[in-house]
C-alpha positions as CSV (number, residue, x, y, z in Angstrom):
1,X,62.8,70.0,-24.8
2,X,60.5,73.2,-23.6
3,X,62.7,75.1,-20.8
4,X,66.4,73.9,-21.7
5,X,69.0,76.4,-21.8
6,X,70.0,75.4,-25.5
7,X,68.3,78.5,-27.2
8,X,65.8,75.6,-29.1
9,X,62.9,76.6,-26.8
10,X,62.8,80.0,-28.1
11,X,63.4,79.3,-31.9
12,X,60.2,77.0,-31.5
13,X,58.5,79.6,-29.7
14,X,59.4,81.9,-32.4
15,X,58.6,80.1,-35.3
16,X,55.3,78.8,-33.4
17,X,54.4,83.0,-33.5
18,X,55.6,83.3,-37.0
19,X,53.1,80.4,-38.3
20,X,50.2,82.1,-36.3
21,X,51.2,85.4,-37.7
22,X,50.9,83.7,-41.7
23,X,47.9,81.9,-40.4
24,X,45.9,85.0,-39.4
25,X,47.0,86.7,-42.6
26,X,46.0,84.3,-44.7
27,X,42.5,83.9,-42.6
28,X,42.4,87.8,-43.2
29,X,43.5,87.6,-47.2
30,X,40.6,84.6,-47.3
31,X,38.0,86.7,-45.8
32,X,38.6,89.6,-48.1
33,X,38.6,87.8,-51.0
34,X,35.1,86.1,-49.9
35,X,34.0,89.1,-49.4
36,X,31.0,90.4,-52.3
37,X,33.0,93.8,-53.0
38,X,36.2,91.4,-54.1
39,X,33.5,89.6,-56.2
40,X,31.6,93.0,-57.6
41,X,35.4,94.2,-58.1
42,X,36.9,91.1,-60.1
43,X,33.4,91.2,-62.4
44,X,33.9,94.8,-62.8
45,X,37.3,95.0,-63.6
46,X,36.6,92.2,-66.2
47,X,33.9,93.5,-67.8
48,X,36.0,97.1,-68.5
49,X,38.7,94.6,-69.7
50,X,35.9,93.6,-71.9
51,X,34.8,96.9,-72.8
52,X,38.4,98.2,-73.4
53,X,39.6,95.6,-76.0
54,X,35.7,95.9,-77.6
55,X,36.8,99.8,-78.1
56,X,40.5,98.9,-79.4
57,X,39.3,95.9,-82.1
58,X,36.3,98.2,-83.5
59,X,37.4,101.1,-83.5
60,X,38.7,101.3,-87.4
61,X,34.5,100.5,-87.8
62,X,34.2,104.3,-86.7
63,X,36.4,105.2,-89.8
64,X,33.4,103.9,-91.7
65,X,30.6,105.9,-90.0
66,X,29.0,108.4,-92.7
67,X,29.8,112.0,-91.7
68,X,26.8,113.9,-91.0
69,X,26.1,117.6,-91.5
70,X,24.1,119.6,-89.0
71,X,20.4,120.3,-90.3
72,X,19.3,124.3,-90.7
73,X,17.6,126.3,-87.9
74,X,14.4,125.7,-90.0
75,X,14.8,122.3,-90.5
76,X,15.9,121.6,-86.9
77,X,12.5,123.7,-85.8
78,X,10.4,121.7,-87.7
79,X,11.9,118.1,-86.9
80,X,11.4,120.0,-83.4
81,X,7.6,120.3,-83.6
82,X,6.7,117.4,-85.0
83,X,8.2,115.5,-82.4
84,X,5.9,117.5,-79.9
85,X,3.1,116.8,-81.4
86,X,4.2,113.0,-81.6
87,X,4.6,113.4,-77.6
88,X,1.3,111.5,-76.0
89,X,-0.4,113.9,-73.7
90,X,-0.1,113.1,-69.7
91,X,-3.9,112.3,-68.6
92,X,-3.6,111.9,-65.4
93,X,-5.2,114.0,-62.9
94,X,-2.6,114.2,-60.0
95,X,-4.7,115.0,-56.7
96,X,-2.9,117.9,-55.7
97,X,-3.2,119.7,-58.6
98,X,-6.6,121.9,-59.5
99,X,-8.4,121.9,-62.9
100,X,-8.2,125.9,-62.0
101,X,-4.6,126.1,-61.3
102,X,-4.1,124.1,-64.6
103,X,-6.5,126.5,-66.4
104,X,-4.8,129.3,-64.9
105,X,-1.1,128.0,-66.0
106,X,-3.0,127.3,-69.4
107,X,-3.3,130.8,-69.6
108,X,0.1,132.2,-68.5
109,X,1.4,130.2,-70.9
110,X,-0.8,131.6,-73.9
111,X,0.3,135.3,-73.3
């Protein structure tokens, strides 16, 4: 009974406050867990899972990889411009800009 003497009202009581106590933790533990960062977090930490035994099981495949020298300075200067003159040209005419400021850069860059 509630209000005896006997000490039983107060280890109800007490037990009462420690199930309300695991209840609101386990509201708070649900909520986080709902939460899209816990999502984003679980998918992220299993996709670097992923990644990480990827790297371990191929990594004897880099053994394999040719080894490549470094090209000469003339070499590298050619490979270098004939990729610029691969690069397409930018037509567009942005409205801030000129036609004479361009011819003027045109001609910085020439001397």
């Amino acid at each position: 009974m509630k209000g005896t003497d006997d000490g039983s009202g107060y280890s109800e009581q007490s037990e009462n406050a420690e199930l309300r106590r695991e209840l609101e933790s386990l509201k708070e533990f649900v909520g986080k867990l709902a939460q899209a960062s816990s999502i984003e977090h679980i998918f992220t930490k299993g996709f670097d899972d992923i990644k990480d035994q990827l790297e371990d099981k191929l990594a004897p495949l880099r053994a394999l990889a040719p080894v490549r020298a470094a090209l000469p300075e003339t070499a590298a200067a050619s490979l270098r411009d004939i990729r610029l003159s691969l690069k397409r040209p930018n037509f567009n005419l942005d409205e801030t800009k000129s036609i004479a400021s361009d011819d003027q850069s045109a001609k910085e860059q020439a001397s």
